[in-house]
Each structure stands twice: as structure tokens, then as C-alpha cells.
N, CA, C and O atoms as a GROMACS GRO file, in nm:
protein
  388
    1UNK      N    1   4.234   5.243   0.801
    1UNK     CA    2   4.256   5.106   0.762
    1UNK      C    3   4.126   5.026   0.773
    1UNK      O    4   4.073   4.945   0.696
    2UNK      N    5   4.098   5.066   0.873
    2UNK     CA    6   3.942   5.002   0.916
    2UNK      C    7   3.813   5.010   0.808
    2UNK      O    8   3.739   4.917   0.779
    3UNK      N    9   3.808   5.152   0.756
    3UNK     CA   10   3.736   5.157   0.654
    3UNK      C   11   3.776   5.098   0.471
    3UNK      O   12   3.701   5.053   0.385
    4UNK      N   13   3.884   5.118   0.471
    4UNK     CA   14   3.954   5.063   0.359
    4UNK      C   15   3.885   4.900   0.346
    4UNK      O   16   3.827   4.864   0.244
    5UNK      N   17   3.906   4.801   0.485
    5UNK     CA   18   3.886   4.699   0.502
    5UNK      C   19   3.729   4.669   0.457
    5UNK      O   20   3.706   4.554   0.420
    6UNK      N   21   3.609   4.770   0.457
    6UNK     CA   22   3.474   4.763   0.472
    6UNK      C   23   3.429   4.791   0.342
    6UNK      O   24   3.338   4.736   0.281
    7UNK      N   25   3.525   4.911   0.293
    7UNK     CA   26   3.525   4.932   0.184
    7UNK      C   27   3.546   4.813   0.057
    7UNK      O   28   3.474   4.822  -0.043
    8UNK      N   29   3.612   4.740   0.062
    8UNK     CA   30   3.674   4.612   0.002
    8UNK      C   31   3.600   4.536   0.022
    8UNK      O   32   3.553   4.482  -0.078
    9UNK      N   33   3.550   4.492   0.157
    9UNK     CA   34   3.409   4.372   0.130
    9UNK      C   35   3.290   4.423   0.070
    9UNK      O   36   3.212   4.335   0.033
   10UNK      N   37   3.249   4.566   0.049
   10UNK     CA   38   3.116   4.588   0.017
   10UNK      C   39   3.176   4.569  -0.140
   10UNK      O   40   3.125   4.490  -0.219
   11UNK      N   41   3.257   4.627  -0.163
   11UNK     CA   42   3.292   4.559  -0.328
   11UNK      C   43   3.279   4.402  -0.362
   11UNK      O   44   3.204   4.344  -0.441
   12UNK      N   45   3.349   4.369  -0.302
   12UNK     CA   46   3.322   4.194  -0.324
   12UNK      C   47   3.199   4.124  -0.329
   12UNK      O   48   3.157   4.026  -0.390
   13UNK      N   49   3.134   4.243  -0.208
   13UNK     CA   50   2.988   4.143  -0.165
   13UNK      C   51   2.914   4.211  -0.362
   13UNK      O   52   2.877   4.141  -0.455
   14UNK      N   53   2.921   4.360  -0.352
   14UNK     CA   54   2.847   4.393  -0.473
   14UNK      C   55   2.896   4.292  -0.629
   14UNK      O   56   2.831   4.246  -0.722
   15UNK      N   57   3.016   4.293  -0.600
   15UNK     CA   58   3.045   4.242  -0.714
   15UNK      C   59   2.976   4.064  -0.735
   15UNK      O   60   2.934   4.011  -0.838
   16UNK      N   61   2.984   4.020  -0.628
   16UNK     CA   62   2.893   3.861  -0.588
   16UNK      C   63   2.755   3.848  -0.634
   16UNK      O   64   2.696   3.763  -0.700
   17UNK      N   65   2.718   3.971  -0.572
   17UNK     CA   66   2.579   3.980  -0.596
   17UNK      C   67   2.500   4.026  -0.696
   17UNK      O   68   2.383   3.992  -0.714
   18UNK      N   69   2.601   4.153  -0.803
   18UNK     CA   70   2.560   4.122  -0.955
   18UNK      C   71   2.588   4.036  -1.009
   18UNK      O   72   2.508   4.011  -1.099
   19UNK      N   73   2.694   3.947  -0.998
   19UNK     CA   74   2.746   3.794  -1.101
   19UNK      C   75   2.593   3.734  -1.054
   19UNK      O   76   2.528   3.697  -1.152
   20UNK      N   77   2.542   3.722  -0.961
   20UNK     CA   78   2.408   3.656  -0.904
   20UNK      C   79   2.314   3.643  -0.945
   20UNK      O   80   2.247   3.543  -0.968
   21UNK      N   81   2.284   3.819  -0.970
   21UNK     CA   82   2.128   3.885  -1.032
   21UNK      C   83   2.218   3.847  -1.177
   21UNK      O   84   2.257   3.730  -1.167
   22UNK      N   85   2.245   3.885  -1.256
   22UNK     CA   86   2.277   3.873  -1.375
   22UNK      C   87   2.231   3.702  -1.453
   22UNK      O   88   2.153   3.675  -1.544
   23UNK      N   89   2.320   3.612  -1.363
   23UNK     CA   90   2.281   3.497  -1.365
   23UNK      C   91   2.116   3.434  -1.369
   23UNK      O   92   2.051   3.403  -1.468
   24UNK      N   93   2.084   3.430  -1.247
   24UNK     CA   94   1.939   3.420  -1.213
   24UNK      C   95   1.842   3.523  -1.348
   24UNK      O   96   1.745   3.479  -1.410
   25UNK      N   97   1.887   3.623  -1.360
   25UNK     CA   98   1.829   3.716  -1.498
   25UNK      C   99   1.842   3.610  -1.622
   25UNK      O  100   1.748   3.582  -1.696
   26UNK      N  101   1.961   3.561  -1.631
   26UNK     CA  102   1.993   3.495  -1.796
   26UNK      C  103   1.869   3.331  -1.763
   26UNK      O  104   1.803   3.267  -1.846
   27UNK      N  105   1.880   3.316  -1.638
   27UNK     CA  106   1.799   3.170  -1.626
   27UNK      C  107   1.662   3.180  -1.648
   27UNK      O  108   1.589   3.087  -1.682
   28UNK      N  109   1.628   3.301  -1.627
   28UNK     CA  110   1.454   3.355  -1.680
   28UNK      C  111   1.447   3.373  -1.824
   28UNK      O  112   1.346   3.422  -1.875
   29UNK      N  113   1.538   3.340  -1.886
   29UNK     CA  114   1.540   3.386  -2.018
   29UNK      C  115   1.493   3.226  -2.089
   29UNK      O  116   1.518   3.114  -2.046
   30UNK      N  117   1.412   3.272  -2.220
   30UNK     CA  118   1.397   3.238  -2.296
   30UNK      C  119   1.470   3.056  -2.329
   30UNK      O  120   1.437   2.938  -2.322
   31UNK      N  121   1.604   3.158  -2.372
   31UNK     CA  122   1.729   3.077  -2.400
   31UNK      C  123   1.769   3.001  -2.257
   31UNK      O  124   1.844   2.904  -2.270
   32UNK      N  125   1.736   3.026  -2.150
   32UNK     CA  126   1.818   2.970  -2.033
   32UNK      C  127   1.707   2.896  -1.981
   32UNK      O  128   1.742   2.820  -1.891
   33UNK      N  129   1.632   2.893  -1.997
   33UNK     CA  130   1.514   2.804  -1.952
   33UNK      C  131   1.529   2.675  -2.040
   33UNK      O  132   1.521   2.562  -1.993
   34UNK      N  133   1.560   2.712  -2.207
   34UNK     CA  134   1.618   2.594  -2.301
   34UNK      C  135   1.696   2.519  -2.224
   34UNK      O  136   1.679   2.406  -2.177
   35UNK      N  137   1.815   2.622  -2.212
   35UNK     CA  138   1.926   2.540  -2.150
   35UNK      C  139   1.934   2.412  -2.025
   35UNK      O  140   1.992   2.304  -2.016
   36UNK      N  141   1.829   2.500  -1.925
   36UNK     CA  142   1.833   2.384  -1.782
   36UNK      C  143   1.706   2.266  -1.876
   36UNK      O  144   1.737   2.146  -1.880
   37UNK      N  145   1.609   2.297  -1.926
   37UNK     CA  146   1.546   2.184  -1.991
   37UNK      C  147   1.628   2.073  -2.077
   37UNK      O  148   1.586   1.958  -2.088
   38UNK      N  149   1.769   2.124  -2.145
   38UNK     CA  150   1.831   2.059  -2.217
   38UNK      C  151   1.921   1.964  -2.134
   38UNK      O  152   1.933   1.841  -2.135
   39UNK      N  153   1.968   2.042  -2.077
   39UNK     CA  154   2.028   1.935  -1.927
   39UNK      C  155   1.975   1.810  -1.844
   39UNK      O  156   2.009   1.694  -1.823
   40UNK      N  157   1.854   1.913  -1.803
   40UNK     CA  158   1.771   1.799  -1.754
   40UNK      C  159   1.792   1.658  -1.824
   40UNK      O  160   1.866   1.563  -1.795
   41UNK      N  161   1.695   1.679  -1.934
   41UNK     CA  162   1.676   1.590  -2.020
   41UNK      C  163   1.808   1.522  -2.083
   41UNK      O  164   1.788   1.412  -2.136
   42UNK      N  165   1.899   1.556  -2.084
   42UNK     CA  166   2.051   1.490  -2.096
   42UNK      C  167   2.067   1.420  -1.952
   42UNK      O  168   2.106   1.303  -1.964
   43UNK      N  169   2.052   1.450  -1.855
   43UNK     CA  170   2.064   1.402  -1.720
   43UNK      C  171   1.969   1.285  -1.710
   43UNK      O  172   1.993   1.187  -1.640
   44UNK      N  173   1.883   1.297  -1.766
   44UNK     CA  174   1.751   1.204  -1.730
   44UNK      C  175   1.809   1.081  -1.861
   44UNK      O  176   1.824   0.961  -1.840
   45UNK      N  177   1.832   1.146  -1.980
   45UNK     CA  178   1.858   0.971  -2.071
   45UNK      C  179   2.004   0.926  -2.010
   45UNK      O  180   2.037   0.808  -2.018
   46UNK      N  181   2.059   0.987  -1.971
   46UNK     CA  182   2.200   0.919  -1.897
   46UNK      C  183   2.130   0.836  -1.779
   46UNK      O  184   2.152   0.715  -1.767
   47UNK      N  185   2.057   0.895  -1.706
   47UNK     CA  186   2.038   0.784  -1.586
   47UNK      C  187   1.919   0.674  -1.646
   47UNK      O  188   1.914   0.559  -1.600
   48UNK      N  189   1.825   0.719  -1.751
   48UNK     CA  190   1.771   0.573  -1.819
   48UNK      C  191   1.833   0.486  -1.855
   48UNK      O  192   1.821   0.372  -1.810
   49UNK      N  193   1.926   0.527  -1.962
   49UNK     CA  194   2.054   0.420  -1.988
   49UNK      C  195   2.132   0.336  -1.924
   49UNK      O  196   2.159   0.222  -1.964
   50UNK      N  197   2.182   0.399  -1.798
   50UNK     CA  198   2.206   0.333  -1.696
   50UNK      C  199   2.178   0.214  -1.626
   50UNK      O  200   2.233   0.112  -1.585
   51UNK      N  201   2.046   0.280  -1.630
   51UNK     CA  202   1.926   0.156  -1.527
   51UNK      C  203   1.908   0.041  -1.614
   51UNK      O  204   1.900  -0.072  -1.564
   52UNK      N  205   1.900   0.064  -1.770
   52UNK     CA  206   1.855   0.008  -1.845
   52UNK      C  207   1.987  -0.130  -1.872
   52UNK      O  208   1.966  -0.250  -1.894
   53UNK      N  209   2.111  -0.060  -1.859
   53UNK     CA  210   2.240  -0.112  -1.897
   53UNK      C  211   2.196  -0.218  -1.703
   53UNK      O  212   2.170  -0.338  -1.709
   54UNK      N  213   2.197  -0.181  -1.634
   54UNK     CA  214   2.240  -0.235  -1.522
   54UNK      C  215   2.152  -0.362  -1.508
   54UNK      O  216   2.190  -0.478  -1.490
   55UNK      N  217   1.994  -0.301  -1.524
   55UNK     CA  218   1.888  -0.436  -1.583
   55UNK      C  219   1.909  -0.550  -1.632
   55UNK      O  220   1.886  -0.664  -1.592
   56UNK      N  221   1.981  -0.487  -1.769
   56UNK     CA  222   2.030  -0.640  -1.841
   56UNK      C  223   2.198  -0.670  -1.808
   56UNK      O  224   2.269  -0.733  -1.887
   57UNK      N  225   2.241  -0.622  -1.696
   57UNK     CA  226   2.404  -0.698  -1.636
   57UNK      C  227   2.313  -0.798  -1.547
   57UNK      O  228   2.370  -0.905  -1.524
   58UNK      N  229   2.160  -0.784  -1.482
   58UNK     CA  230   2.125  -0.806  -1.428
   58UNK      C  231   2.052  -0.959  -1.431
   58UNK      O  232   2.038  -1.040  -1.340
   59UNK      N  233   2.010  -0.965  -1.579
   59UNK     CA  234   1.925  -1.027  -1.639
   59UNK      C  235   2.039  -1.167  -1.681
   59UNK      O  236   2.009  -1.284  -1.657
   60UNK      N  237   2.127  -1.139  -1.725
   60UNK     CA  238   2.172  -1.206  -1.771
   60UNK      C  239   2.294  -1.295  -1.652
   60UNK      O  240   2.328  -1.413  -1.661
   61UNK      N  241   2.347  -1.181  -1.531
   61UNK     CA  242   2.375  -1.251  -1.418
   61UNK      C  243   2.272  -1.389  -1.399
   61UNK      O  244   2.314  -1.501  -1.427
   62UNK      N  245   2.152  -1.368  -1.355
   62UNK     CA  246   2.080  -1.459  -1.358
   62UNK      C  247   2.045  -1.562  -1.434
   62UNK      O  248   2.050  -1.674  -1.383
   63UNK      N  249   2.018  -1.551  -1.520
   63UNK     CA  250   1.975  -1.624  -1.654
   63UNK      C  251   2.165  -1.726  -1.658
   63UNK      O  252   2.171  -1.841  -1.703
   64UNK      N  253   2.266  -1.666  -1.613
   64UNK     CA  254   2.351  -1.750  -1.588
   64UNK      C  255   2.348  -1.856  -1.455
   64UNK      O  256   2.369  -1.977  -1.458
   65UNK      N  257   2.318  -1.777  -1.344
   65UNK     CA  258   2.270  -1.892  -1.263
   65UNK      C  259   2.192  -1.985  -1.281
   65UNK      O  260   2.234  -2.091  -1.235
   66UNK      N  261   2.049  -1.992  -1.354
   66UNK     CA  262   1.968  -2.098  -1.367
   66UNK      C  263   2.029  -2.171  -1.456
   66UNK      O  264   2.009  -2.293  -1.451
   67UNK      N  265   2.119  -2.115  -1.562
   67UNK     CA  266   2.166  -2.264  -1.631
   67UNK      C  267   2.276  -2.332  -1.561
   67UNK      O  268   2.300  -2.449  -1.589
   68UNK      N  269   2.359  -2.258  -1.456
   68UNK     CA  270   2.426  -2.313  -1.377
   68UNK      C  271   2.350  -2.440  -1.349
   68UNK      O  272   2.359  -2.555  -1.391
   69UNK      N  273   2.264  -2.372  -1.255
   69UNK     CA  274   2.130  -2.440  -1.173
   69UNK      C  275   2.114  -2.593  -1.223
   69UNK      O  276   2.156  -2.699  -1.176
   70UNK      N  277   2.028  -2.558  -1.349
   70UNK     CA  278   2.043  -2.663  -1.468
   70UNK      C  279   2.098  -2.798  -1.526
   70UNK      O  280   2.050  -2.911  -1.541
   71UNK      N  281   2.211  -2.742  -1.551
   71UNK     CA  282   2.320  -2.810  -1.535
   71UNK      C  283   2.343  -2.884  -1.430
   71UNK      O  284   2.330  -3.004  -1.456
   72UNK      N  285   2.380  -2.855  -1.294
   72UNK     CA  286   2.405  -2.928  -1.204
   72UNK      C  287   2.339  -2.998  -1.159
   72UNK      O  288   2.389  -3.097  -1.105
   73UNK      N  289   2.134  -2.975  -1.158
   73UNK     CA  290   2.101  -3.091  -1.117
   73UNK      C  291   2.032  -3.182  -1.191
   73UNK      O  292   1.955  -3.262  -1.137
   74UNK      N  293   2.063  -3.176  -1.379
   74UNK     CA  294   2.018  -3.230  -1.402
   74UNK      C  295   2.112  -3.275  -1.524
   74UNK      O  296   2.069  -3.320  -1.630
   75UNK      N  297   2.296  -3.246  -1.482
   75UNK     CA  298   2.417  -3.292  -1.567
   75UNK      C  299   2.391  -3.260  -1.708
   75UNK      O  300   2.466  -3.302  -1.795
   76UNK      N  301   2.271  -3.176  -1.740
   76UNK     CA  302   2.245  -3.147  -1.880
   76UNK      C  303   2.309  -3.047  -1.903
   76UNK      O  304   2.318  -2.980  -1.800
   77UNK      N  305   2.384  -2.981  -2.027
   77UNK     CA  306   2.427  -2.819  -2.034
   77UNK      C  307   2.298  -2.782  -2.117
   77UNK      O  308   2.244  -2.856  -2.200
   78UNK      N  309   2.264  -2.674  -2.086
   78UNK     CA  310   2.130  -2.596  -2.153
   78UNK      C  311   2.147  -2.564  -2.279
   78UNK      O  312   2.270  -2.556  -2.283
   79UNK      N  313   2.103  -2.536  -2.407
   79UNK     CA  314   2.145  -2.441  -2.518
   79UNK      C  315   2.200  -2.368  -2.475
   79UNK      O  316   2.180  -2.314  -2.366
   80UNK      N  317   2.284  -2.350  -2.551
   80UNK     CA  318   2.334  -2.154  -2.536
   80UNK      C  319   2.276  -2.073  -2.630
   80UNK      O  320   2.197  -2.117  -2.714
   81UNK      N  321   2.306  -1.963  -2.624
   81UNK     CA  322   2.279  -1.867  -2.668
   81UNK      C  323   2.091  -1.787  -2.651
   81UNK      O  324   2.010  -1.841  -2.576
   82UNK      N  325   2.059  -1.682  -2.719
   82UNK     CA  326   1.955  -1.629  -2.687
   82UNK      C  327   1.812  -1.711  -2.695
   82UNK      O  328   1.799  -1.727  -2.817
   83UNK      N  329   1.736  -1.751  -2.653
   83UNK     CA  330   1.606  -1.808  -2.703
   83UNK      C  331   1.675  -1.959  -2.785
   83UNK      O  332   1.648  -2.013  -2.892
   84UNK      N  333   1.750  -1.984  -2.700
   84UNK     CA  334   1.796  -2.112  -2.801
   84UNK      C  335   1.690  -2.227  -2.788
   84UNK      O  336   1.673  -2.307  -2.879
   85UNK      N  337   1.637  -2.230  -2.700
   85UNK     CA  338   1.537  -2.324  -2.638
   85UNK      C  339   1.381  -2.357  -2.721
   85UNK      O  340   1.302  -2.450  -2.707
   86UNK      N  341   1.378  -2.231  -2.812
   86UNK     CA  342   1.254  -2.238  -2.883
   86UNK      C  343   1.306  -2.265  -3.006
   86UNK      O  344   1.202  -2.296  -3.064
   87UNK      N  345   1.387  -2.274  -3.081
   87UNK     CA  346   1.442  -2.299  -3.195
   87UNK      C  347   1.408  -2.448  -3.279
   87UNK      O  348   1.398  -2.457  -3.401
   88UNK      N  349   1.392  -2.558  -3.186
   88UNK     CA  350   1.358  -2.674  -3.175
   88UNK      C  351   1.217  -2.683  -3.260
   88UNK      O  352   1.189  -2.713  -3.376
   89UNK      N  353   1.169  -2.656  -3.184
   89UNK     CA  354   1.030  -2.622  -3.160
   89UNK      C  355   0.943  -2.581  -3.279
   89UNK      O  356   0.827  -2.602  -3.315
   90UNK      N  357   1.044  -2.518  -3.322
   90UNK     CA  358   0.998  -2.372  -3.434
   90UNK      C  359   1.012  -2.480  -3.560
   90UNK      O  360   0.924  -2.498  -3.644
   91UNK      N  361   1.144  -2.550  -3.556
   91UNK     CA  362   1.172  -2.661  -3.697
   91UNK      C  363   1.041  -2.724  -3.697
   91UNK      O  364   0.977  -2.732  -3.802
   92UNK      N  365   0.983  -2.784  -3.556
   92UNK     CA  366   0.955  -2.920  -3.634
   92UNK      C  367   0.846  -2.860  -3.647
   92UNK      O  368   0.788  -2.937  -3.724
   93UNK      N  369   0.757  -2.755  -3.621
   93UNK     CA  370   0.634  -2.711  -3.647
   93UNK      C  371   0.654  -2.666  -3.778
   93UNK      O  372   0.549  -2.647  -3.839
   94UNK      N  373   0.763  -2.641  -3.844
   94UNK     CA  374   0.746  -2.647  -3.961
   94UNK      C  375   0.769  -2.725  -4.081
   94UNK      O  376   0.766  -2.697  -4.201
   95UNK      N  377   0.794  -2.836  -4.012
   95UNK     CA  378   0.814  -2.970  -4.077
   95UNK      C  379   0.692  -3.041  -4.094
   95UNK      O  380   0.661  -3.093  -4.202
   96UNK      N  381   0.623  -3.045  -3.996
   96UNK     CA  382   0.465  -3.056  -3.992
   96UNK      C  383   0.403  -3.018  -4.126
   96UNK      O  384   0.363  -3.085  -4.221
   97UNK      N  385   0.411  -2.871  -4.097
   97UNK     CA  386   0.333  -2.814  -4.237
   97UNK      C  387   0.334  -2.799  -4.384
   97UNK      O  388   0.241  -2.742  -4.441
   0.00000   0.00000   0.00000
């Protein structure tokens, strides 16, 4: 029984340990070196995007406080919208010309 028992783990362990080498073999390959580069690089624009998405939750959190800001101490409401503030600006310089 004892050997039966020894017998059965050296199978398991062998069988572990070619799924292993086999593996590690396909990752030296050509094609499998593609593969973890392709990942990577899928891994890497997911976490740019991210940062990038979180930046502007970030940007614009803020950019809401100062017109809060704004507003309150000076009872004015700001333009809204993007660059609304230069829009003004832009007419009459071309009214000028």
C-alpha cells in the first residue's frame, strides 16, 4: 500500500512537472514571447486609460470647486461650459479687425 501511495505521487509530481517544462518551452517560443508582449502591452493601455480617465474625473472635480469658489465670493455664476471664458475675447478681437 505504501508503495502504491509513492507510486501515485511520483506520477502526479511527473505529470506537474511536464505540464511545466512544456509550458515554460511554449513561452521561449517565438509565438509565446508575442503572446506575453501582447498582454503586456494590453495591460499597460488599460492602466494608461485609466489614469488618464481618473485625471480628468479629477480635473474637472476641481475646476467644479473653483467655480463653486467663484460664485460664492463673488455672487457671480462663471460661464459654463469648456473655455467659455475666452469666447468673449475672441468676438471682440474680431470686431476690431
Amino acid at each position: 500500500m505504501k508503495r502504491l501511495f509513492w507510486l501515485g505521487v511520483g506520477v502526479v509530481a511527473g505529470v506537474a512537472l511536464s505540464r511545466k517544462a512544456s509550458e515554460t518551452a511554449r513561452q521561449a517560443t517565438p509565438a509565446g514571447l508575442a503572446s506575453n508582449l501582447g498582454d503586456a502591452v494590453r495591460e499597460l493601455a488599460g492602466a494608461v486609460g485609466s489614469f488618464g480617465a481618473e485625471v480628468r474625473a479629477g480635473m474637472n472635480e476641481r475646476e467644479q470647486e473653483l467655480h463653486d469658489m467663484v460664485e460664492e465670493r463673488t455672487a457671480v455664476a462663471p460661464p459654463s461650459g469648456r473655455h467659455a471664458a475666452r469666447r468673449p475675447a475672441r468676438r471682440a478681437r474680431r470686431a476690431e479687425g
